[in-house]
C-alpha positions as CSV (number, residue, x, y, z in Angstrom):
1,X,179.8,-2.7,151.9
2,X,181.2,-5.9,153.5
3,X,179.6,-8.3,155.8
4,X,181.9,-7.2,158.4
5,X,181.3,-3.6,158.3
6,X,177.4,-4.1,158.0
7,X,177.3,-6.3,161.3
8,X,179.6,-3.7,163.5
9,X,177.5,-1.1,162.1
10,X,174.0,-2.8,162.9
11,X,175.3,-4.4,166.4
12,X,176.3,-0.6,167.7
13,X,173.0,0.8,166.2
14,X,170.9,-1.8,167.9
15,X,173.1,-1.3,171.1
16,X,172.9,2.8,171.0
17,X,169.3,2.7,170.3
18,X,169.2,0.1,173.3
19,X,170.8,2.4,175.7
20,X,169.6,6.1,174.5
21,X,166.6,5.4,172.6
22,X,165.4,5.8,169.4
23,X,166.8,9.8,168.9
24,X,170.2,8.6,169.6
25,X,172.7,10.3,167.2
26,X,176.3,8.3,165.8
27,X,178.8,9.8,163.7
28,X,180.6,6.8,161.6
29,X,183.6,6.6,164.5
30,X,181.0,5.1,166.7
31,X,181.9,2.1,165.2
32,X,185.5,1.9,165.9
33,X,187.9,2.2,169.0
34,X,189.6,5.5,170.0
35,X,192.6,3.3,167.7
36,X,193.3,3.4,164.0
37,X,193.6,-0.4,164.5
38,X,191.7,-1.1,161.1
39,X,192.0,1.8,158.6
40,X,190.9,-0.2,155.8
41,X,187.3,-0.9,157.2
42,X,187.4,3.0,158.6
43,X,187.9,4.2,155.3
44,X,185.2,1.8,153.8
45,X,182.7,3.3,156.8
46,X,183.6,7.0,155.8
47,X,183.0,6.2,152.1
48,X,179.8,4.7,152.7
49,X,179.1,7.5,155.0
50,X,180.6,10.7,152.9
51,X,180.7,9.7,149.6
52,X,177.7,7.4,149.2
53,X,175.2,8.9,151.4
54,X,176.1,12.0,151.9
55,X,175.7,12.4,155.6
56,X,176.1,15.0,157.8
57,X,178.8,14.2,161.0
58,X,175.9,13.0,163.4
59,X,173.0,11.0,162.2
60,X,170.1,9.1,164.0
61,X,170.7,5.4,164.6
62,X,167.5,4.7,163.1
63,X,168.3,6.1,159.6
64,X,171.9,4.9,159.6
65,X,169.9,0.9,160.2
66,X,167.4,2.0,157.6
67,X,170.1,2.8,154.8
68,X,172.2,-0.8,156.0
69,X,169.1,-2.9,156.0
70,X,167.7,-1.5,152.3
């Protein structure tokens, strides 16, 4: 995963959990616009996300910072 994925995806987390709490749910879009503006790190996010780790559509913030941080 590259430094720039791994910041957006720990900056939303932090924010989500922030806002909703700590049972807050993301699916891997919550890290981009409503814009294909950057398919290249989409892609790399629903790799990481589908191939990798297997997740289902939504997952709690919480698990999606544990797996980054590990």
């Amino acid at each position: 995963m590259t430094k720039a994925l791994k910041d957006k995806i720990i900056k939303v987390c932090n924010l989500k959990i922030q806002q909703k709490g700590d049972n807050v749910g993301l699916s891997f879009y919550a890290f981009f616009a409503n814009k294909n503006d950057n398919p290249e790190l989409l892609m790399e996010a629903a790799t990481w996300w589908i191939m990798t780790h297997k997740l289902d559509h939504f997952e709690k913030a919480v698990k999606i910072l544990a797996l980054v941080n590990k």
